[in-house]
Structures are given as structure tokens and as C-alpha cells.
N, C-alpha and C positions, 0 to 999 in steps of 0.2 A: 462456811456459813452454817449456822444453827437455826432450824426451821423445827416449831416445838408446838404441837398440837394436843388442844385443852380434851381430855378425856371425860371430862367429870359428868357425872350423872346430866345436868343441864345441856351441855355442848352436844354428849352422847345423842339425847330424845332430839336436838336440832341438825344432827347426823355428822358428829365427827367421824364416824368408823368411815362412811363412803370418803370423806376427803382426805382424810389418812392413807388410802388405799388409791385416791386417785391418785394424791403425791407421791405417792411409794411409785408406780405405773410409770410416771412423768420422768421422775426422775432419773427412773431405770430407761426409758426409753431416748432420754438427751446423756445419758452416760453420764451424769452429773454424779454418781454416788460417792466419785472420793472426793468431789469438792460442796459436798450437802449432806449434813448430818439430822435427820429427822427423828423426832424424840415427841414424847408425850408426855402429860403431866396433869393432874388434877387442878382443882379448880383454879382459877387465876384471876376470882374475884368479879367479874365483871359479867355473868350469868344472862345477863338482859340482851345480850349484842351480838347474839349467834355462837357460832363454833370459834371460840376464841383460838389464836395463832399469833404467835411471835415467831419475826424474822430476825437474829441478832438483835431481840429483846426487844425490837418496835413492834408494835399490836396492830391488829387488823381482828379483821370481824368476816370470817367463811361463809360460805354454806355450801354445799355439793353444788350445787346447779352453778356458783361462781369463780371456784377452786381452778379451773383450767385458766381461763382468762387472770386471775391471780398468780397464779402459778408463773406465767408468763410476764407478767407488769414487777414483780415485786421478788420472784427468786432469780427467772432465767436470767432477765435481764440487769439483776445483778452483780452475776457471775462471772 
């Protein structure tokens, strides 16, 4: 699974680094790392709608405060 978290200047000031860093955390801590590849990338176009993040290329819309409970609905439990 490919889970790819938007960097870019907008995502950043709406706090991509804490949800990068939560996921990084999660993932380490469910042993998920050989079957979850987390990646970053700049803009992805859609600037308006939070800390953008694709899971195998479908979008969602982060924020630190909702990255656990996501983390949980939309990777764990797809794995």
C-alpha cells in the first residue's frame, strides 16, 4: 500500500509535518512497515482541503488532530 502525504507550502502551514510524523509512529508501532510505503510529494493541486493524502491514489483530506482516527478507517483497516 502506498500512503503519499502532500508537502507543499499549503498542506505544510495546515501541518503536514505532525501527520507525517504521526503516520511514520502508527505505522512503526502496528509493524505495518513492510506492508505500507509512506512517501511525500508536493502540491497535488487541491490546496483548499487540508493536508492532502492519497491512499493507492484515492484522496482524502488530513489534519493532525484527525490522522489517528484515519489512520485507522482508511490504512489499518485495509491491510
Amino acid at each position: 500500500m502506498k500512503v503519499t502525504v502532500c508537502i507543499g507550502s499549503s498542506c505544510h502551514i495546515k501541518g503536514s509535518r505532525p501527520v507525517v510524523e504521526k503516520l511514520q509512529e502508527l505505522v512503526a508501532r502496528e509493524n505495518l512497515s513492510d506492508k505500507i510505503e509512506l512517501g511525500g510529494t508536493f502540491c497535488m493541486g487541491k490546496c483548499q482541503q487540508g493536508v492532502c493524502v492519497t491512499v493507492d491514489g484515492e484522496f482524502f483530506s488530513v489534519s493532525p488532530e484527525t490522522v489517528s482516527a484515519f489512520f485507522e478507517k482508511e490504512i489499518k483497516a485495509r491491510v
